[in-house]
Each structure stands twice: as structure tokens, then as C-alpha cells.
PyMOL commands that place a pseudoatom at each C-alpha (Angstrom):
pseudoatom trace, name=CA, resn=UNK, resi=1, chain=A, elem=C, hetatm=0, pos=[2.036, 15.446, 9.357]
pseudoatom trace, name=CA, resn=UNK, resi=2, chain=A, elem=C, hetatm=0, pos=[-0.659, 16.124, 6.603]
pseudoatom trace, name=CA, resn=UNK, resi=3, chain=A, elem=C, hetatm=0, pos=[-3.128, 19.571, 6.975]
pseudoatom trace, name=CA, resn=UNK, resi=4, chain=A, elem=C, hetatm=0, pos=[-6.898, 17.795, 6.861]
pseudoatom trace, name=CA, resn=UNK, resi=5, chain=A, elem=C, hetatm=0, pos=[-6.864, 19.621, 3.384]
pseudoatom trace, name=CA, resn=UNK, resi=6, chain=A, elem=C, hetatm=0, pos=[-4.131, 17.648, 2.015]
pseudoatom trace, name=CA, resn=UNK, resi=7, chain=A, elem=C, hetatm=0, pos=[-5.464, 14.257, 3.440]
pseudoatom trace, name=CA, resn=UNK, resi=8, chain=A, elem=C, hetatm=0, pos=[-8.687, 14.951, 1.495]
pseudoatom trace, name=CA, resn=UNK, resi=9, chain=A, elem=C, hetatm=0, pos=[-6.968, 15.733, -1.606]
pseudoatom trace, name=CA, resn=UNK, resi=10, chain=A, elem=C, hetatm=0, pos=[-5.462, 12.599, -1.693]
pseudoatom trace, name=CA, resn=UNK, resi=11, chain=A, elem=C, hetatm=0, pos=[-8.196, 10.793, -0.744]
pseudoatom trace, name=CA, resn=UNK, resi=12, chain=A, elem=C, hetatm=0, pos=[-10.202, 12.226, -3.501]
pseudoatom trace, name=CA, resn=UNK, resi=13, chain=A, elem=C, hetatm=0, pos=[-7.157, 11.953, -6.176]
pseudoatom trace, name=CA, resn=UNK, resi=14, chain=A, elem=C, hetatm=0, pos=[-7.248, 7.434, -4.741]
pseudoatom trace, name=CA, resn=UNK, resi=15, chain=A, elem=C, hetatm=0, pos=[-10.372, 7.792, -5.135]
pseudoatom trace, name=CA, resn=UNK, resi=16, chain=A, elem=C, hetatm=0, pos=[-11.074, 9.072, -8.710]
pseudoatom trace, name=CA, resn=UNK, resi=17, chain=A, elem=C, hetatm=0, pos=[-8.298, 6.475, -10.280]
pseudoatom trace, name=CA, resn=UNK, resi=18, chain=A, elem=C, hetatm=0, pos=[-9.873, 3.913, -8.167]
pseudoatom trace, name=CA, resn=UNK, resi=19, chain=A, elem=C, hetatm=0, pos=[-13.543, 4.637, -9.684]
pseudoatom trace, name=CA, resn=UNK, resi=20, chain=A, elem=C, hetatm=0, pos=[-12.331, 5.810, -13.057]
pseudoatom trace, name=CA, resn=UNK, resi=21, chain=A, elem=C, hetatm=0, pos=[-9.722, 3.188, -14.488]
pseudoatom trace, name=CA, resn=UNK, resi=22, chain=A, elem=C, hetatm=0, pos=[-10.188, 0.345, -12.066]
pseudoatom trace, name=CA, resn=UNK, resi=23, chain=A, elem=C, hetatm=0, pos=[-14.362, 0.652, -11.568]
pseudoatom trace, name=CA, resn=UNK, resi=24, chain=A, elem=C, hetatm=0, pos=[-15.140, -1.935, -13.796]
pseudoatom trace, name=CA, resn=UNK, resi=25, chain=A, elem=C, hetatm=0, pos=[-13.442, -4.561, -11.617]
pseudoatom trace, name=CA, resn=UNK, resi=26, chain=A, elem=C, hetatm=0, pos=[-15.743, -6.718, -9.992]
pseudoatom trace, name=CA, resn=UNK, resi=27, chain=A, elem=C, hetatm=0, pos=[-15.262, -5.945, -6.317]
pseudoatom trace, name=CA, resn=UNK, resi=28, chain=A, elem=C, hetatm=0, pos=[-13.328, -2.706, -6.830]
pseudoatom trace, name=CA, resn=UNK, resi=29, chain=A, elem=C, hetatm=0, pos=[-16.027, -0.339, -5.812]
pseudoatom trace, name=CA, resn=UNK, resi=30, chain=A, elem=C, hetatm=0, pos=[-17.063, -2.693, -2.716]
pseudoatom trace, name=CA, resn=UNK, resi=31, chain=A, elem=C, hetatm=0, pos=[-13.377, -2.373, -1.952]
pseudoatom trace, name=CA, resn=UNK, resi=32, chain=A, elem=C, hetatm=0, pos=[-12.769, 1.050, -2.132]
pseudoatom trace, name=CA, resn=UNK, resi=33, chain=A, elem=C, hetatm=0, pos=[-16.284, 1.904, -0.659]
pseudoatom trace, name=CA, resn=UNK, resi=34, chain=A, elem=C, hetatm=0, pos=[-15.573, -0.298, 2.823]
pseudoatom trace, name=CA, resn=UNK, resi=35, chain=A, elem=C, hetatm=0, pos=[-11.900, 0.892, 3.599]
pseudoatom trace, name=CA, resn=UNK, resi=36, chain=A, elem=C, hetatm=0, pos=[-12.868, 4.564, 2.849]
pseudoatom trace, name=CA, resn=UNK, resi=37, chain=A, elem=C, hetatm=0, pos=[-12.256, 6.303, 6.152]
pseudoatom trace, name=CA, resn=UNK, resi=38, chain=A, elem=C, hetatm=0, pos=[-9.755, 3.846, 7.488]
pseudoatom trace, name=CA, resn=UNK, resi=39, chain=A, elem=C, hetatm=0, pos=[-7.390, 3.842, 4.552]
pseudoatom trace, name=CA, resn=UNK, resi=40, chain=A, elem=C, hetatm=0, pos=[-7.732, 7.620, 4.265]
pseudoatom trace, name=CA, resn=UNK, resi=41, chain=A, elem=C, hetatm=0, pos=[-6.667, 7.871, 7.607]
pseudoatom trace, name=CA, resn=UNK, resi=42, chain=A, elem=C, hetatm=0, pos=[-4.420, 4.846, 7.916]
pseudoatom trace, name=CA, resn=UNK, resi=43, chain=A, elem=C, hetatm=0, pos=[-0.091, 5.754, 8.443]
pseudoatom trace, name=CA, resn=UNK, resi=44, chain=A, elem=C, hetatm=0, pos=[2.417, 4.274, 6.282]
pseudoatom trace, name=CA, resn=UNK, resi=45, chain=A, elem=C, hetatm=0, pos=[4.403, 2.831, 9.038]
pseudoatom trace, name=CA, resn=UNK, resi=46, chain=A, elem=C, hetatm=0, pos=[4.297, 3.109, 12.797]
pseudoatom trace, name=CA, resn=UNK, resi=47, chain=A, elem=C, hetatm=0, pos=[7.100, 4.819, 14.010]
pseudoatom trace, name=CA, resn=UNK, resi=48, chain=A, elem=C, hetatm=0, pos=[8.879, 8.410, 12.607]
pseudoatom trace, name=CA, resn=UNK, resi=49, chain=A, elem=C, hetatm=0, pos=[12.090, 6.808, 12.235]
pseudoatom trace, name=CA, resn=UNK, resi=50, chain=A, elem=C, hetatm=0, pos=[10.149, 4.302, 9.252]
pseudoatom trace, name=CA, resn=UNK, resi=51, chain=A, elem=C, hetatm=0, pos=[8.319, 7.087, 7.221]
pseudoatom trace, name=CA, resn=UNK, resi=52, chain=A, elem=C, hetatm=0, pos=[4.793, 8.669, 6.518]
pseudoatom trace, name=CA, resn=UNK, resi=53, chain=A, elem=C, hetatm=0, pos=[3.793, 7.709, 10.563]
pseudoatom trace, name=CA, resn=UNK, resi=54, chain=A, elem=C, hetatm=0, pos=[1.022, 9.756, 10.311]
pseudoatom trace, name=CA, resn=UNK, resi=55, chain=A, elem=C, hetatm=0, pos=[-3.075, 10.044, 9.539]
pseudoatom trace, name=CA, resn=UNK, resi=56, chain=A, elem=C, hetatm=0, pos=[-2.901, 10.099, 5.526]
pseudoatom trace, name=CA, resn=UNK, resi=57, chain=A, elem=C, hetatm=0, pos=[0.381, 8.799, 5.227]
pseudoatom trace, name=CA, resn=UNK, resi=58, chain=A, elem=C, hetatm=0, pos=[-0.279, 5.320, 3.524]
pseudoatom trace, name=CA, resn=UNK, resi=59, chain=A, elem=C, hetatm=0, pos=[-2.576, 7.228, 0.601]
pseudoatom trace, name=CA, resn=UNK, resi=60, chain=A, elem=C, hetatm=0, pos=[0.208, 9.708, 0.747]
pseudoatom trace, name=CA, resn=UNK, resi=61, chain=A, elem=C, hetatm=0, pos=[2.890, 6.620, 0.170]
pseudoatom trace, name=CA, resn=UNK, resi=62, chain=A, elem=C, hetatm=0, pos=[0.782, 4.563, -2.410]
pseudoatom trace, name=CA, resn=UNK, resi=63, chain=A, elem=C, hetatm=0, pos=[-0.015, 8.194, -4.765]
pseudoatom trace, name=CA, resn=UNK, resi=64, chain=A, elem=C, hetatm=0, pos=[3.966, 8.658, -4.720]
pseudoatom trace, name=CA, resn=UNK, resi=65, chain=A, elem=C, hetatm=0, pos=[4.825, 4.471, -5.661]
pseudoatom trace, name=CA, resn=UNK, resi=66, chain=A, elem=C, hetatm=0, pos=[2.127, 5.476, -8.341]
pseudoatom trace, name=CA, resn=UNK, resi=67, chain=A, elem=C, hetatm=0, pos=[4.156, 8.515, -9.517]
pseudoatom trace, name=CA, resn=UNK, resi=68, chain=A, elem=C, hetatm=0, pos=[7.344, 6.652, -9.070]
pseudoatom trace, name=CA, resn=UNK, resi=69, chain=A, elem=C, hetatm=0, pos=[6.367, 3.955, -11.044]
pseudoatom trace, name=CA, resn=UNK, resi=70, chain=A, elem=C, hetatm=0, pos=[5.007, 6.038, -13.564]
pseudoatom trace, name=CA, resn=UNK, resi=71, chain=A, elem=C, hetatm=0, pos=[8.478, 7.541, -14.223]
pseudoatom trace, name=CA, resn=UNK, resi=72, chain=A, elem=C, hetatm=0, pos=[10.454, 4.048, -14.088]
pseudoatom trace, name=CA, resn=UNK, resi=73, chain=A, elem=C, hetatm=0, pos=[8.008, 2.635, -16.540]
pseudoatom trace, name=CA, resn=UNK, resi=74, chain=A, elem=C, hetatm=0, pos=[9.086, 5.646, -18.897]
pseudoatom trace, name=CA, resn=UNK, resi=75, chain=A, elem=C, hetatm=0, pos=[12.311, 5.872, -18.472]
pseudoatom trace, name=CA, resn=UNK, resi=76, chain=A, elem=C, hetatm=0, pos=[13.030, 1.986, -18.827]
pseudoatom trace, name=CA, resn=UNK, resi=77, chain=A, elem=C, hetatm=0, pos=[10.861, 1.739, -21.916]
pseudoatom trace, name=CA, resn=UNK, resi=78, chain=A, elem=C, hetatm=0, pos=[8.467, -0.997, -20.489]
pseudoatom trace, name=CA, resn=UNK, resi=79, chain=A, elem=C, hetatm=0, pos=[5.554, 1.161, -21.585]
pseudoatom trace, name=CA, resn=UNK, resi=80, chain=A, elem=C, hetatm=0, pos=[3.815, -1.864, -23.430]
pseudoatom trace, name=CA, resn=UNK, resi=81, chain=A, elem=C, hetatm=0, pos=[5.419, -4.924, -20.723]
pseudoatom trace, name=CA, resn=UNK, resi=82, chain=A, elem=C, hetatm=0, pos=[1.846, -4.206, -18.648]
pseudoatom trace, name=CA, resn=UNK, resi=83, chain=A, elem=C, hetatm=0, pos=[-0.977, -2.346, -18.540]
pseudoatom trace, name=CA, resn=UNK, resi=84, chain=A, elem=C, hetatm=0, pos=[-1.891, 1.254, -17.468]
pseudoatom trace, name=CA, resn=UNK, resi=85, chain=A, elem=C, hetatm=0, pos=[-4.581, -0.560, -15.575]
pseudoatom trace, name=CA, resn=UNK, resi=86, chain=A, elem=C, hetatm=0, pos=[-2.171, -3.324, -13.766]
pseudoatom trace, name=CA, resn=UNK, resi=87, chain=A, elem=C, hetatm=0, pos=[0.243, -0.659, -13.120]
pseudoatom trace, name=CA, resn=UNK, resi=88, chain=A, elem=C, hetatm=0, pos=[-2.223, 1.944, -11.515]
pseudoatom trace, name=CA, resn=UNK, resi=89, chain=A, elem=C, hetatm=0, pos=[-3.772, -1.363, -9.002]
pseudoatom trace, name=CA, resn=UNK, resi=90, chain=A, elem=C, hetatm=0, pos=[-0.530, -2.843, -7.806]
pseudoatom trace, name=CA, resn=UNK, resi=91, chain=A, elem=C, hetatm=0, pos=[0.464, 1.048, -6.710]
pseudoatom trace, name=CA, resn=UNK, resi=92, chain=A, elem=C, hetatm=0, pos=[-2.418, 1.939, -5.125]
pseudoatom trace, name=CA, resn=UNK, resi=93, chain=A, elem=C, hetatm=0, pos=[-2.584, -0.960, -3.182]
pseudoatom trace, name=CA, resn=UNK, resi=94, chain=A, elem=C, hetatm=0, pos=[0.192, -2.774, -2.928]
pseudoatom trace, name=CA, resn=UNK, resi=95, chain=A, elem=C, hetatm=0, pos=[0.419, -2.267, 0.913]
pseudoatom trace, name=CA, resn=UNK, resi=96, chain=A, elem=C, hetatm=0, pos=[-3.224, -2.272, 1.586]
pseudoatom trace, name=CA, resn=UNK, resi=97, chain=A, elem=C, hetatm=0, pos=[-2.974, -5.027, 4.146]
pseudoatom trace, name=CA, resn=UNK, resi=98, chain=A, elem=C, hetatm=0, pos=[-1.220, -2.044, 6.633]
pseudoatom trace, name=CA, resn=UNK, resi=99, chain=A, elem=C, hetatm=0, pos=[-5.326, -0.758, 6.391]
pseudoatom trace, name=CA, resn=UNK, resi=100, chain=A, elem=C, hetatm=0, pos=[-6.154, -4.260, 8.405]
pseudoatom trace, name=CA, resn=UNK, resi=101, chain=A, elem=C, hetatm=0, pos=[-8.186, -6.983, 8.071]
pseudoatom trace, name=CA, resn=UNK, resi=102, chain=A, elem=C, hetatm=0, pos=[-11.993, -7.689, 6.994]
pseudoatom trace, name=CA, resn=UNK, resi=103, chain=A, elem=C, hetatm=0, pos=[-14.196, -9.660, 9.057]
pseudoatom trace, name=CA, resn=UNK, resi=104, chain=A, elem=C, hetatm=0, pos=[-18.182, -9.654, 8.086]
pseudoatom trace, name=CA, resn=UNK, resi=105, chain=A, elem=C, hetatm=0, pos=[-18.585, -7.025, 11.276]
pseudoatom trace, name=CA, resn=UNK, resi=106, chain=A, elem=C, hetatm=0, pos=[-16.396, -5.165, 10.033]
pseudoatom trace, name=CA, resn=UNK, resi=107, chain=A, elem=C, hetatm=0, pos=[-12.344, -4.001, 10.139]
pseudoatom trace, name=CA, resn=UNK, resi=108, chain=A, elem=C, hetatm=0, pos=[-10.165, -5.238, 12.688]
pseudoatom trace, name=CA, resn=UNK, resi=109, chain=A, elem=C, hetatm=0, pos=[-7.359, -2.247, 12.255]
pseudoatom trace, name=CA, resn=UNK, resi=110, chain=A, elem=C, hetatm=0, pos=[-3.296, -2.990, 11.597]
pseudoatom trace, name=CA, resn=UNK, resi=111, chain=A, elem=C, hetatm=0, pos=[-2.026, 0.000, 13.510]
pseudoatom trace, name=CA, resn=UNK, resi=112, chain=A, elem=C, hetatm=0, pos=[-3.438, 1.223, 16.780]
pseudoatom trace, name=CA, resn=UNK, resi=113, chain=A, elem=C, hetatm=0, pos=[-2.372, 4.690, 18.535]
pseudoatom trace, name=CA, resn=UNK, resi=114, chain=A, elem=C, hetatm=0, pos=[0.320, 3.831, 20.466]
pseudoatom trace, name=CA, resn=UNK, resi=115, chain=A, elem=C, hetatm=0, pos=[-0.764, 4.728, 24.406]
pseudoatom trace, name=CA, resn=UNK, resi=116, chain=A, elem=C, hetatm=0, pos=[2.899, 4.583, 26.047]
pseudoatom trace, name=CA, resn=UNK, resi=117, chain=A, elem=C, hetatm=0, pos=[4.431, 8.159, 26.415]
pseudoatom trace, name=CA, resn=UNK, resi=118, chain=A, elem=C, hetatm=0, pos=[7.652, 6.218, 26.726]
pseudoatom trace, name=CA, resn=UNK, resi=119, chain=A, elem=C, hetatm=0, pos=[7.449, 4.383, 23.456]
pseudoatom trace, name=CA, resn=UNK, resi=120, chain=A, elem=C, hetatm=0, pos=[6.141, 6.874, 21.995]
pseudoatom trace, name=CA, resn=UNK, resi=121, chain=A, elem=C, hetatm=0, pos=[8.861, 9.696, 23.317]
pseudoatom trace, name=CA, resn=UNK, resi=122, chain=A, elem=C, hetatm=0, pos=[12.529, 7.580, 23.092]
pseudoatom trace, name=CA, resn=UNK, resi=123, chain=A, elem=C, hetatm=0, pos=[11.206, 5.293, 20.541]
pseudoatom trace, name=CA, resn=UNK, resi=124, chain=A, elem=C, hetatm=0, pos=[9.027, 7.463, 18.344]
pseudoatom trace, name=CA, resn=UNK, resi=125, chain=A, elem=C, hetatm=0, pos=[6.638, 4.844, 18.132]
pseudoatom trace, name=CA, resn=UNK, resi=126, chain=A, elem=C, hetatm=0, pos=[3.266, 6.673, 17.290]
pseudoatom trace, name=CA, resn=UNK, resi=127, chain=A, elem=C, hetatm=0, pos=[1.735, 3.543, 16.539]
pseudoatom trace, name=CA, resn=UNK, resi=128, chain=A, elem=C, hetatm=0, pos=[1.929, 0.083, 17.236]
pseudoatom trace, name=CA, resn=UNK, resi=129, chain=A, elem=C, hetatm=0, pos=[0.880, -3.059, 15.747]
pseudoatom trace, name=CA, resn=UNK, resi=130, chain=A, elem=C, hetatm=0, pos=[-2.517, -4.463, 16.802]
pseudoatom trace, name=CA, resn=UNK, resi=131, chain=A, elem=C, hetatm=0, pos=[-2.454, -7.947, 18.816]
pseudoatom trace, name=CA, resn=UNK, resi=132, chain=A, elem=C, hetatm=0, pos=[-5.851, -9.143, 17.690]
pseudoatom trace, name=CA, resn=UNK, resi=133, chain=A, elem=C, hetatm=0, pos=[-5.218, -8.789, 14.073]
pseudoatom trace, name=CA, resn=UNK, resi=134, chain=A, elem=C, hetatm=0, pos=[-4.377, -12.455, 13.563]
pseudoatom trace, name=CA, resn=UNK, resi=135, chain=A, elem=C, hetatm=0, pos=[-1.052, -12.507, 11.754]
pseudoatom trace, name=CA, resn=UNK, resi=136, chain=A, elem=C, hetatm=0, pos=[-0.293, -12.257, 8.490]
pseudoatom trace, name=CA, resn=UNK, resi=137, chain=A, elem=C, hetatm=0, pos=[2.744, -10.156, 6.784]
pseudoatom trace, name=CA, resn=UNK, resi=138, chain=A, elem=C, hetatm=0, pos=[1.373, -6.946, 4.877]
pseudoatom trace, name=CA, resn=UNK, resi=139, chain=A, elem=C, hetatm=0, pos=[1.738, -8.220, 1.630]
pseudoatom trace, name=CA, resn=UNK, resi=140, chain=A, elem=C, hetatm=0, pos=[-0.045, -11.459, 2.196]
pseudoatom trace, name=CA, resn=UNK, resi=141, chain=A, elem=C, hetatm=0, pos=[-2.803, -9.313, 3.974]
pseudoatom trace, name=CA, resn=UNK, resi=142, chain=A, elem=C, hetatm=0, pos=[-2.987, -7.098, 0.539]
pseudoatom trace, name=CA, resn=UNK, resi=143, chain=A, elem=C, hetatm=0, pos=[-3.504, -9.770, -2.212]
pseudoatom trace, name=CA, resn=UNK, resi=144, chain=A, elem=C, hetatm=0, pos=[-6.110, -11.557, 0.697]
pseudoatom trace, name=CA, resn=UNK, resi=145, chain=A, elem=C, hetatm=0, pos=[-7.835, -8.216, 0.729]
pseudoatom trace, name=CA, resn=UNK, resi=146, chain=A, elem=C, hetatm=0, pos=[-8.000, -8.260, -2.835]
pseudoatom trace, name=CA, resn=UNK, resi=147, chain=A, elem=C, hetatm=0, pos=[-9.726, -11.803, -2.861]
pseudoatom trace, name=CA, resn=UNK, resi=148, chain=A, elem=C, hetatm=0, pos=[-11.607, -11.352, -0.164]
pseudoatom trace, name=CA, resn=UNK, resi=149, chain=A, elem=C, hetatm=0, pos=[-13.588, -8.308, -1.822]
pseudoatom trace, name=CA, resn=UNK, resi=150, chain=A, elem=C, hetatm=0, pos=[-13.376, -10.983, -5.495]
pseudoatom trace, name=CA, resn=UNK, resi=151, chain=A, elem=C, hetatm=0, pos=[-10.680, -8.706, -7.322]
pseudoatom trace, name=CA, resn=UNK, resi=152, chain=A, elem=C, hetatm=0, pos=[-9.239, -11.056, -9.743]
pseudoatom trace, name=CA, resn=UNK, resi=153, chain=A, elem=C, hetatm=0, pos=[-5.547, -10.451, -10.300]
pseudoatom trace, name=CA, resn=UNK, resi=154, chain=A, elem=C, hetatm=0, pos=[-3.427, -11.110, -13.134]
pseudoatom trace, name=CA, resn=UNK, resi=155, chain=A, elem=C, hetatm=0, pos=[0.024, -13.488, -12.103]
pseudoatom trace, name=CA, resn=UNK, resi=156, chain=A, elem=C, hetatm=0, pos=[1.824, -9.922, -12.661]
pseudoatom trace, name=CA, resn=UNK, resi=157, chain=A, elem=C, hetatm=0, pos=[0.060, -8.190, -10.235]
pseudoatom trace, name=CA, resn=UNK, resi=158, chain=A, elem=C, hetatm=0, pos=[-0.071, -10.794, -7.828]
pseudoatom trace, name=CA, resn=UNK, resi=159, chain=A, elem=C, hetatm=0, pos=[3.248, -10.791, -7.389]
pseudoatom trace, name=CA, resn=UNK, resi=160, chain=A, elem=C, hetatm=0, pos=[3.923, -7.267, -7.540]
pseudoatom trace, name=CA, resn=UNK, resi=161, chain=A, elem=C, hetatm=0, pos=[1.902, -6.836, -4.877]
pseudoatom trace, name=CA, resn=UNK, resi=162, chain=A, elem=C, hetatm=0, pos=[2.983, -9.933, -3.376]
pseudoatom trace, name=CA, resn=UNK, resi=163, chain=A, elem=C, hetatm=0, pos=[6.960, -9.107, -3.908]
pseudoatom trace, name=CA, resn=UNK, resi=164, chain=A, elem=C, hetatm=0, pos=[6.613, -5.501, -3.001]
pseudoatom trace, name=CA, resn=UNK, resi=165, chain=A, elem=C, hetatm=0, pos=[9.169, -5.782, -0.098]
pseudoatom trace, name=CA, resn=UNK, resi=166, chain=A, elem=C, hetatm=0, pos=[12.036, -6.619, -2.342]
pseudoatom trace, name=CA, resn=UNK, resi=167, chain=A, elem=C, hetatm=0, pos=[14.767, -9.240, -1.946]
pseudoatom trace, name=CA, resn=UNK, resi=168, chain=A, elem=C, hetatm=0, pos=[15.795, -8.355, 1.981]
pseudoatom trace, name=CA, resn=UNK, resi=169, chain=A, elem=C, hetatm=0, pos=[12.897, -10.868, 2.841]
pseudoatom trace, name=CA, resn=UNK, resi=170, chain=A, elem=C, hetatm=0, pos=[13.614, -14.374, 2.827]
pseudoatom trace, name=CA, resn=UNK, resi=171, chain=A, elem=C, hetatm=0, pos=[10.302, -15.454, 1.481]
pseudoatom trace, name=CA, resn=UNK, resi=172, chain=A, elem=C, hetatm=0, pos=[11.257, -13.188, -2.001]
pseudoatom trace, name=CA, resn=UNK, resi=173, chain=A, elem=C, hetatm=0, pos=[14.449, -14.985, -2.599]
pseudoatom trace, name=CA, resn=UNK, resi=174, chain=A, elem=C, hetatm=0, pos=[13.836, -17.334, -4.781]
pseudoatom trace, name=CA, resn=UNK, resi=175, chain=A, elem=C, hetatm=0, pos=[11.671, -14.585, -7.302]
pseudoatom trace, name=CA, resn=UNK, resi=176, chain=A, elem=C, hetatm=0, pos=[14.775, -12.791, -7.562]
pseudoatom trace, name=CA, resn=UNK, resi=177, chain=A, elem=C, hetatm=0, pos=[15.589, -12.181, -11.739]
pseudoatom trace, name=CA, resn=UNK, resi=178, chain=A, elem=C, hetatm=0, pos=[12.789, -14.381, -12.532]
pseudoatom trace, name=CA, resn=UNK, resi=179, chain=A, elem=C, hetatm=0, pos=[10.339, -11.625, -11.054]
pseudoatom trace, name=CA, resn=UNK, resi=180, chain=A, elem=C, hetatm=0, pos=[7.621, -10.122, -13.833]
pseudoatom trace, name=CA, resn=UNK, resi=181, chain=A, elem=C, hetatm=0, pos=[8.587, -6.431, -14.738]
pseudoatom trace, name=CA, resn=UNK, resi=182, chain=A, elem=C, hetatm=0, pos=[5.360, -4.837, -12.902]
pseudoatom trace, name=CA, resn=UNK, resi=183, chain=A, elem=C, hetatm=0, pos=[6.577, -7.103, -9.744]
pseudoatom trace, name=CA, resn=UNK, resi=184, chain=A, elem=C, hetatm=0, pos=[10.371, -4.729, -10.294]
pseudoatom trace, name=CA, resn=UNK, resi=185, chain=A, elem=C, hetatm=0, pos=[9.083, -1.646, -10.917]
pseudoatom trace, name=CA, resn=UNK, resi=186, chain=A, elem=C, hetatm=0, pos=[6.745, -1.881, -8.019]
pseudoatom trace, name=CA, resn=UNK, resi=187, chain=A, elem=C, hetatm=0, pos=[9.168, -3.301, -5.850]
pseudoatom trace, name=CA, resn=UNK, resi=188, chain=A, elem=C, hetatm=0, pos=[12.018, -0.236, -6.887]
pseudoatom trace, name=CA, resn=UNK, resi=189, chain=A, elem=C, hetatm=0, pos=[9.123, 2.781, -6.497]
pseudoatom trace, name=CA, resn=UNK, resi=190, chain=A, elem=C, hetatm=0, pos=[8.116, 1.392, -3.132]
pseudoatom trace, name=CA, resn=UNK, resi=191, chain=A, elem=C, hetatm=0, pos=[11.913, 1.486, -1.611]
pseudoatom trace, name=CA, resn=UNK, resi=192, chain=A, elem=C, hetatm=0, pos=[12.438, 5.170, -3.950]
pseudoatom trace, name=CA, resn=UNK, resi=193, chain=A, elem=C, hetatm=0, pos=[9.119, 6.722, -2.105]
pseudoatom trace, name=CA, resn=UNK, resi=194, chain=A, elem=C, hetatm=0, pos=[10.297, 5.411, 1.295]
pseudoatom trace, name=CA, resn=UNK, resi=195, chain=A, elem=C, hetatm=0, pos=[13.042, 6.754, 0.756]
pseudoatom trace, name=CA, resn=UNK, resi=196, chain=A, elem=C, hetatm=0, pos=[11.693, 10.088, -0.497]
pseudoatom trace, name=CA, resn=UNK, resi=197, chain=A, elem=C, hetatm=0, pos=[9.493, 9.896, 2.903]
pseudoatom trace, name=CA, resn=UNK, resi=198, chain=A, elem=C, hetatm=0, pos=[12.222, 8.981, 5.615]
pseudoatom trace, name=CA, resn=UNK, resi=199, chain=A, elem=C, hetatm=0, pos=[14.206, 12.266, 3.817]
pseudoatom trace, name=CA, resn=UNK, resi=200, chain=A, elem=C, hetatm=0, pos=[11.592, 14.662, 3.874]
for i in range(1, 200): cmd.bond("trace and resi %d" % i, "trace and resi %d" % (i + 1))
show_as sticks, trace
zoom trace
């Protein structure tokens, strides 16, 4: 669980990058300004077996890919392979289809409070999936989010976003080696912060 405090800090830290080095982005600010409270508040994952399945935990998760990717970009010398810009956007919301979906009156949420004490105590499912969402996998969901709201996206950081799931889906298959760098180093920092998570 996150203290309030810590959910606002992160908030506020999204928020920031999101206004400062991605602001200029048509849509961006429309974006960020509509999903405020529910991505603030929106889990990683539903269940405490999966990690972050709690209020704050998907900000939480997409600050850490950030930092993760950060670090891989460094230490793999691809500083120069893509942009501050593309690297900061395909962190920060490459799983910003787990926020839900838009509809003109307004967000139809992914995740739902779970309301079965027996899910909930043997399966440690805090949350579960909402059946009037109409389906879409998360990463679909994400880059429609980001058209929906006119954020154009470079082919890097489509699939980056798009690919953030890695190879154990089958729909990634045929990407893998001939993936963009952004789309790996996305991919890696999203499994090394789950990771991170499910530890901690």
C-alpha cells in the first residue's frame, strides 16, 4: 500500500514530466488533464500475487519503468537510438489502457473493487476486471488512448508501447529481434519493475 502522501508525490512527479517535456504534444494536456484522478488512483494489477494491487500503484509502476529505462538506456549506450522525449512517453504510459476506456461521458474504469470476501481472501484478488469495458488487451487500449486524445506517435513508440508485454504473448512473436530499441528497453524495464514490485 501507498501513504496518501506518497500517492500525491507521484502524482505530482507524472505530472510535471507530463506538462514539462511532453506539453507541447497536441492532446497531451487533454490527456493528462481527463485521467487525473483515475490514473492517480488506478492499481498496477488486480491481485497481490501480480504486483503494485493497490490505489497509486500503476503511477508507482510507470515512474519505476521510467527509472529503469533510464538506467538501461545508459548502461547499453543507446543514449542517441531515441529521444529523451520518446523515452519519457512510452514509460509513462505504456500501460495506460489498465486506467480504462474513454467514452464522450466519460471513463468506463479497467479495474473495479473486487466485492467477494472469498476472492478477495484465498485468491487475493483486490480487484477484478470490469465486464462492461468492451475488450481490448492493455496495450491495444494504451496506443487507442493515445489516438483517441490525437497524440501522434512515432513507429518507435508505437510499438514500445504496443510490445510492452514482451515475447510470452503470441501476438509479439513475430517483432521478436526486429523490434526498435525503445520497443526493448521498454519491454526489459517493464518485466525489471514488476519484478522489483512482486519482491518488495
Amino acid at each position: 500500500m501507498l501513504e496518501p502522501e506518497k500517492i500525491k508525490e507521484n502524482w505530482d512527479k507524472f505530472e510535471n514530466l507530463c506538462f514539462s517535456l511532453l506539453g507541447h504534444r497536441t492532446g497531451m494536456n487533454e490527456l493528462v488533464d481527463s485521467i487525473k484522478e483515475e490514473l492517480a488512483l488506478c492499481p498496477a494489477s488486480g491481485r497481490l500475487d501480480f504486483h503494485n494491487a493497490f490505489p497509486g500503484g500503476l503511477c508507482d509502476h510507470s515512474l519505476r519503468v521510467l527509472n529503469n529505462a533510464a538506467k538501461l538506456t545508459k548502461e547499453h549506450g543507446w543514449t542517441g537510438k531515441f529521444s529523451k522525449e520518446s523515452l519519457i512517453l512510452s514509460a509513462l504510459f505504456h500501460d495506460v489502457g489498465k486506467v480504462g476506456m474513454p467514452t464522450d461521458n466519460g471513463w468506463i474504469p479497467y479495474y473495479i473493487p473486487q466485492e467477494s470476501d472469498w476472492h478477495r481472501d484465498k485468491l487475493g484478488e483486490i480487484y477484478k476486471h470490469n465486464d462492461k469495458l468492451p475488450y481490448m488487451s492493455v496495450p491495444q487500449r494504451s496506443v487507442f488512448i493515445m489516438q483517441y486524445f490525437h497524440i501522434k506517435l512515432s513507429y518507435d513508440e508505437y510499438l514500445a508501447i504496443l510490445l510492452n508485454d514482451g515475447w510470452v504473448l503470441q501476438e509479439n512473436k513475430g517483432y521478436c529481434l526486429k523490434e526498435p530499441p525503445l520497443a526493448h528497453v521498454i519491454m526489459t524495464a517493464d518485466y525489471i519493475s514488476t519484478f522489483q514490485e512482486k519482491k518488495s
